[in-house]
C-alpha positions as CSV (number, residue, x, y, z in Angstrom):
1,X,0.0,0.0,0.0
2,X,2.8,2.6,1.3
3,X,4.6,1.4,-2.5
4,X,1.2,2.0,-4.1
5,X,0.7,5.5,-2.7
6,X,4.3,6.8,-3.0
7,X,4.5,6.0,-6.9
8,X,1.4,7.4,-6.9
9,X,2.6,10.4,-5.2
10,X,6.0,10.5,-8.0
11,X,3.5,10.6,-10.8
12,X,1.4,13.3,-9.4
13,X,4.9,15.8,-8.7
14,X,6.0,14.9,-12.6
15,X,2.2,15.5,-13.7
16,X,2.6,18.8,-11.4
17,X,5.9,19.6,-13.1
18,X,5.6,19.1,-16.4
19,X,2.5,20.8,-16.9
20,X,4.2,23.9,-15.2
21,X,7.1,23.8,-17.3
22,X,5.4,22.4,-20.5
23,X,1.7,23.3,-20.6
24,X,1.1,26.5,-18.7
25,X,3.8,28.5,-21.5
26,X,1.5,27.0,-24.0
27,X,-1.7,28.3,-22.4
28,X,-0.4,32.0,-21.4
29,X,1.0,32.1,-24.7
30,X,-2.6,31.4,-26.7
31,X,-4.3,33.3,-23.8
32,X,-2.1,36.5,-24.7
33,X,-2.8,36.2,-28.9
34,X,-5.9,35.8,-28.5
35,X,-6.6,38.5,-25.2
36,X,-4.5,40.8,-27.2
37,X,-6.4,40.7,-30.0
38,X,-10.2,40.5,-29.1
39,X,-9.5,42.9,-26.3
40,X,-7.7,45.4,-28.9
41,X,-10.7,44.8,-31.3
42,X,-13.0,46.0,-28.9
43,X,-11.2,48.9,-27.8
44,X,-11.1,49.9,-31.4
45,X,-14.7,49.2,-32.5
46,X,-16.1,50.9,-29.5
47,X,-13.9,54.2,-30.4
48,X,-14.5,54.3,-34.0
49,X,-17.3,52.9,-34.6
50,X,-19.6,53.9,-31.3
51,X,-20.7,57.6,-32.1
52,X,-22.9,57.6,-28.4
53,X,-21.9,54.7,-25.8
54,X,-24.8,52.8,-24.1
55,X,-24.2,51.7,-20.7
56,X,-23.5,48.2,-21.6
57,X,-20.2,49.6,-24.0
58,X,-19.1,51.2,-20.7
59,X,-18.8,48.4,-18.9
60,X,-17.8,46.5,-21.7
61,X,-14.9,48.7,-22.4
62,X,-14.0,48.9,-19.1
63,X,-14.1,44.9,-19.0
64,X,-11.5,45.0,-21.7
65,X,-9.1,47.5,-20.0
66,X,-9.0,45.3,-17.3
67,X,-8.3,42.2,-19.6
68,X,-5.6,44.1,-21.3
69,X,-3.7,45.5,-18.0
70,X,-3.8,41.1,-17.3
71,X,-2.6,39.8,-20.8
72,X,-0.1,42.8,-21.4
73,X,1.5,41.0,-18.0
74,X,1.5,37.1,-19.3
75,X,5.2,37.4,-21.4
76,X,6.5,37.8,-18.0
77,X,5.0,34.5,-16.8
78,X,5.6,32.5,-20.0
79,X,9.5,33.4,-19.9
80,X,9.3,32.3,-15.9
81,X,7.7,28.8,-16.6
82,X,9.8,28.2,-19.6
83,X,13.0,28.8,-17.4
84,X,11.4,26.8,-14.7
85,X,10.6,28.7,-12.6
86,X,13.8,31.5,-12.2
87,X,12.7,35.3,-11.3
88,X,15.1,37.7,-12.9
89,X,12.8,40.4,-13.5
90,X,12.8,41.7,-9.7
91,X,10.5,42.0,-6.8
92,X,8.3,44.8,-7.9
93,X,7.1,43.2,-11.2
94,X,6.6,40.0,-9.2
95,X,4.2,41.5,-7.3
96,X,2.9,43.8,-10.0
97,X,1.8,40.6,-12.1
98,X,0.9,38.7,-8.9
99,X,-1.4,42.2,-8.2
100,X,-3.0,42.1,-12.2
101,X,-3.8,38.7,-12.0
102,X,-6.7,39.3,-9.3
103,X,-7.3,42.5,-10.6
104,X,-8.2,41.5,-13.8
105,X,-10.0,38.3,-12.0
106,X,-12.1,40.1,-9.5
107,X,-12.6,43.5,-12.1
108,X,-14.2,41.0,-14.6
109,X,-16.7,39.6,-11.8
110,X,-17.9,43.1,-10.8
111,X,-18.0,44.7,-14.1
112,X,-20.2,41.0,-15.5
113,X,-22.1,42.1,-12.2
114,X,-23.0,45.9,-13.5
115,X,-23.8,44.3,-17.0
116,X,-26.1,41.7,-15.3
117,X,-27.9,43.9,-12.8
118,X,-28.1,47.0,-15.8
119,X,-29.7,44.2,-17.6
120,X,-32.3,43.4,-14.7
121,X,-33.3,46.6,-14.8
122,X,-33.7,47.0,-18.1
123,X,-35.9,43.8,-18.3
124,X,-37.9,43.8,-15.2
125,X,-38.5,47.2,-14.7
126,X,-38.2,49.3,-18.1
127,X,-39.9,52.1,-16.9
128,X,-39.2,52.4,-13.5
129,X,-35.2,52.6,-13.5
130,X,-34.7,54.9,-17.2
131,X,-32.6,57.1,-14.2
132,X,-31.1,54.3,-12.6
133,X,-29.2,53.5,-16.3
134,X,-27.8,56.7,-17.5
135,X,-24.5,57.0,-18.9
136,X,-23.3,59.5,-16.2
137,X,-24.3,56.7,-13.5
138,X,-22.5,53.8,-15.6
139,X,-19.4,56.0,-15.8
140,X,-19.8,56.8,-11.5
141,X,-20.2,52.8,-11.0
142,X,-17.2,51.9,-13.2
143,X,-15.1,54.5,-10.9
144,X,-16.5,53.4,-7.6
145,X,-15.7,49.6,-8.9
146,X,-12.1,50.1,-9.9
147,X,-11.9,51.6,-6.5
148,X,-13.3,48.7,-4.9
149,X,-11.0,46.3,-7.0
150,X,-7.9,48.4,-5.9
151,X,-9.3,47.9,-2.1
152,X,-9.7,44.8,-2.2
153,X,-6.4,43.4,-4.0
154,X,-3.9,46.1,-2.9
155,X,-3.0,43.4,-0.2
156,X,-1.9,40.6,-3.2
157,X,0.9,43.2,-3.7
158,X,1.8,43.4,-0.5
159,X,1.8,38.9,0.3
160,X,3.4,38.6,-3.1
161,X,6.9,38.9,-3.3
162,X,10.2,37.1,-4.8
163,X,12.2,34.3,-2.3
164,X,15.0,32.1,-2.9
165,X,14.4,28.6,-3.5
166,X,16.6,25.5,-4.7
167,X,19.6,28.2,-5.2
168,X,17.2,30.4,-7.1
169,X,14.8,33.0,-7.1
170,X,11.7,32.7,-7.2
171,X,8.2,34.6,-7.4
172,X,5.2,33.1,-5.2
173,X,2.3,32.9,-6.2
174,X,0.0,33.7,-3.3
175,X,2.7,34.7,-0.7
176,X,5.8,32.7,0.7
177,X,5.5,29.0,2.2
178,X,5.8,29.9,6.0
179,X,3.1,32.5,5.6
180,X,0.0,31.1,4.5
181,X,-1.5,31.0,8.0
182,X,-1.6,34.9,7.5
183,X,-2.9,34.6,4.1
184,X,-5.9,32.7,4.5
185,X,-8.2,35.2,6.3
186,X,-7.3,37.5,3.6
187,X,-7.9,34.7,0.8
188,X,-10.9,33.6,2.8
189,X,-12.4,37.3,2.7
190,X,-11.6,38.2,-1.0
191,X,-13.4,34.8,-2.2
192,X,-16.6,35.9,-0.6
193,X,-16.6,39.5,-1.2
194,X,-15.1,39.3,-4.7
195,X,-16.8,36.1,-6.0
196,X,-19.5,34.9,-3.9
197,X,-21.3,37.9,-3.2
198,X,-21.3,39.2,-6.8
199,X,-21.9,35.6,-8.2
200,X,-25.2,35.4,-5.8
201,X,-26.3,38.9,-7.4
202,X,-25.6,37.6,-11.1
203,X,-28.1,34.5,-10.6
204,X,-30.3,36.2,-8.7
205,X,-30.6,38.7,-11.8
206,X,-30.2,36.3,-14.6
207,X,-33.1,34.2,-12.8
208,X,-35.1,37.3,-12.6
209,X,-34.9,38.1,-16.4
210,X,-35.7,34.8,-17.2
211,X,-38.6,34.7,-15.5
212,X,-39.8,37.8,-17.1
213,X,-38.7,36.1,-20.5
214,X,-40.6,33.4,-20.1
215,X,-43.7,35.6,-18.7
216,X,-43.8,38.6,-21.4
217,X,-43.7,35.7,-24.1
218,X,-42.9,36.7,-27.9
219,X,-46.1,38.8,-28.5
220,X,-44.4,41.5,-30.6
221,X,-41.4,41.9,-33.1
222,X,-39.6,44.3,-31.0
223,X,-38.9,42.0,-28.1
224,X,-37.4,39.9,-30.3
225,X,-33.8,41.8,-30.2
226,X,-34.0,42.5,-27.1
227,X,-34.6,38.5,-26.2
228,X,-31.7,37.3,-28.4
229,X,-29.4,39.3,-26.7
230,X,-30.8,38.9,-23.0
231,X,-30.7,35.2,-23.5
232,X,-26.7,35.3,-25.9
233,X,-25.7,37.2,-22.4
234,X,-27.2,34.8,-20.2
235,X,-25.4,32.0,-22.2
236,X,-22.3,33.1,-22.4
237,X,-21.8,34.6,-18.5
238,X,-23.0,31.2,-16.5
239,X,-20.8,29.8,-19.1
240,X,-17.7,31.5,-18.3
241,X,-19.0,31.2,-14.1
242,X,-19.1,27.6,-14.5
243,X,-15.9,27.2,-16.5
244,X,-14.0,29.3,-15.4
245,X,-14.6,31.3,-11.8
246,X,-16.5,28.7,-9.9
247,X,-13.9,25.6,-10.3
248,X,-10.9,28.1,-9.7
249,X,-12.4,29.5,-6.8
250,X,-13.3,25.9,-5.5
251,X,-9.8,24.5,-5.9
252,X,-8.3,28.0,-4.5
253,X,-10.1,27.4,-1.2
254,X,-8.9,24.6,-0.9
255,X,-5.5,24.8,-1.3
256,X,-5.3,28.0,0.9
257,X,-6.6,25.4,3.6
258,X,-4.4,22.5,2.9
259,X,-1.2,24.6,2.7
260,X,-2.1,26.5,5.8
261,X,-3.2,23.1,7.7
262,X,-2.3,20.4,5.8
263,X,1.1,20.9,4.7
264,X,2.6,18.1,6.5
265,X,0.8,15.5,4.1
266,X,2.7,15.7,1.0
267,X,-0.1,13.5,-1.0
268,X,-2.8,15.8,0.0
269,X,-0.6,18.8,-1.0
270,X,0.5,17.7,-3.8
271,X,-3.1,16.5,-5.7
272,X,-4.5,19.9,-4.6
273,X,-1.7,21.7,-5.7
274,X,-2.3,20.0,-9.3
275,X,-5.8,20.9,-9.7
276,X,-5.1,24.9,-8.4
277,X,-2.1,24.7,-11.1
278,X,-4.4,23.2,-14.1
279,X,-7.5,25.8,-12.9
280,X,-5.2,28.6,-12.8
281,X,-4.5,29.2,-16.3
282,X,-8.3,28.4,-17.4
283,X,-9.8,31.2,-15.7
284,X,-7.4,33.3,-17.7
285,X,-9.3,32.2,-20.5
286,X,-11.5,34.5,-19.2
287,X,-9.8,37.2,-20.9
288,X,-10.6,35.8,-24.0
289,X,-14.3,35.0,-23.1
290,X,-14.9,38.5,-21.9
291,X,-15.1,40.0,-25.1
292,X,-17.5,37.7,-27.1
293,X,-19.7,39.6,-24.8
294,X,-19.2,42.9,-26.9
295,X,-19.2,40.8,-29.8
296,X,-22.9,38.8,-29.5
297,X,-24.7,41.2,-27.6
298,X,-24.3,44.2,-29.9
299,X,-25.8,45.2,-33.1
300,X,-25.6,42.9,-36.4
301,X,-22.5,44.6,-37.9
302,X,-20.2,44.9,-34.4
303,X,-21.6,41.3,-33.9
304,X,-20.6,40.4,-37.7
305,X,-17.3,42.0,-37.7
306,X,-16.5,41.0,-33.8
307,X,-16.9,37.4,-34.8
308,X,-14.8,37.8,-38.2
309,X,-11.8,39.1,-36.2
310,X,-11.9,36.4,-33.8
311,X,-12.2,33.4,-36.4
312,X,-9.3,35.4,-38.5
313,X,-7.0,35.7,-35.1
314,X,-8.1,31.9,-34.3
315,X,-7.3,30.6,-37.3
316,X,-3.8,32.8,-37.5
317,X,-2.6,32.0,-34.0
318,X,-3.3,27.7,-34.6
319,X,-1.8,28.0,-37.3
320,X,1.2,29.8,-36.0
């Protein structure tokens, strides 16, 4: 049995390692062509082609922004995992990626908040909240969201920060070994306020519109539009929640609670720490997801022209 689990245990760390080293320069790579590109597209199309932004652009845009800050990072972390590991860009941009990461993370949760609740109100109560979803109010929220980002992941910067390591240096991911014990209120606060919280709001709305969906029925030719793109966002947001935020978040928690209590038990450690490593570099895929949203809830030429300069960048970056 003790043979059993210790190969077991050998395969796991060169599962763990090789994917570090050969897998996650792949994914950062194909998650900054791609980012780079849809993200750019956006910014473009809204600029040039947007005479008067709705609310929705403005929180689309700033979506992108914050997708942009997080893929303009990734080289950094591609050359790390490709040299296994080895740090040589010092400890400010360590922590200045470390701090990106969960800005772009939790910036994308609150801003698919706005566009969900801006939708709710939209839907369930047309008349009622025309001044709850002026442009003026879209901009203030935006503002007061980036604030709230800042807040809440200024202390990443601070628990992120280079070490030395097997005659190396290195740049942790969360914070240093010997420190998680500190970490994990922190960790254990920004999962709720950060994901929970907003993810509770983002059913509750979605549920909300569909219910009114189902209720106001197709009786006239002008909800029709308005119905595509309610149920296109609907689609494509739980999508990206179930993908992408819910699993990392699961497999985050954890870990924070196996490193800070579990450390001892190099098994348990080590099959966690595989399923945070694979989960981390999905949810960056998040960067890519994010602007489909621009793409399939606007009108038919953005939606036309959004989807042609995806395929074209697909197409160019597999065929690379």
């Amino acid at each position: 049995v003790k043979s059993a689990i210790s190969n077991a245990s050998i395969i796991i760390i060169i599962m763990s390692i090789d994917y570090k080293h050969t897998l996650l320069p792949v994914t950062y790579s194909l998650v900054f062509l791609l980012g780079l590109t849809l993200n750019g597209a956006v910014l473009c199309l809204s600029w040039r082609l947007t005479r008067k932004w709705s609310c929705s652009t403005i929180y689309l845009v700033n979506l992108a922004v914050a997708d942009l800050l997080y893929v303009c990072s990734l080289p950094l972390l591609i050359l790390n995992y490709i040299w296994r590991d080895r740090w040589p860009f010092g400890d400010f941009l360590c922590r200045l990626v470390r701090f990106l990461f969960y800005a772009n993370l939790y910036g994308s949760i609150l801003f698919l908040t706005c566009i969900s609740v801006h939708r709710y109100l939209g839907l369930c109560f047309p008349m009622k909240s025309i001044e709850w979803r002026t442009r003026r109010l879209a901009v203030e929220t935006c503002v007061v969201a980036w604030i709230m980002v800042g807040l809440q992941v200024v202390p990443t910067y601070l628990y992120a920060h280079t070490g030395s390591l097997a005659n190396k240096t290195v740049c942790y991911d969360l914070t240093s070994p010997d420190n998680f014990h500190n970490y994990l209120p922190y960790g254990t606060v920004l999962t709720v306020t950060g994901f929970v919280i907003p993810f509770v709001i983002i059913i509750l709305s979605y549920c909300c519109i569909i219910k009114t969906l189902i209720v106001s029925g197709d009786s006239t030719q002008l909800q029709k539009p308005v119905r595509t793109k309610s149920i296109r966002t609907i689609v494509l947001v739980c999508g990206l929640l179930a993908v992408c935020f819910v699993p990392f978040h699961i497999t985050r928690t954890i870990y924070l609670f196996v490193r800070a209590y579990l450390a001892q038990d190099c098994n348990i450690l080590q099959t966690v720490s595989l399923a945070y490593k694979i989960w981390r570099p999905v949810i960056s895929f998040n960067s890519c997801i994010n602007p489909l949203l621009y793409f399939l809830s606007g009108d038919n030429y953005s939606t036309r022209l959004g989807l042609n300069t995806f395929c074209h960048s697909a197409h160019k970056i597999l065929n690379f």
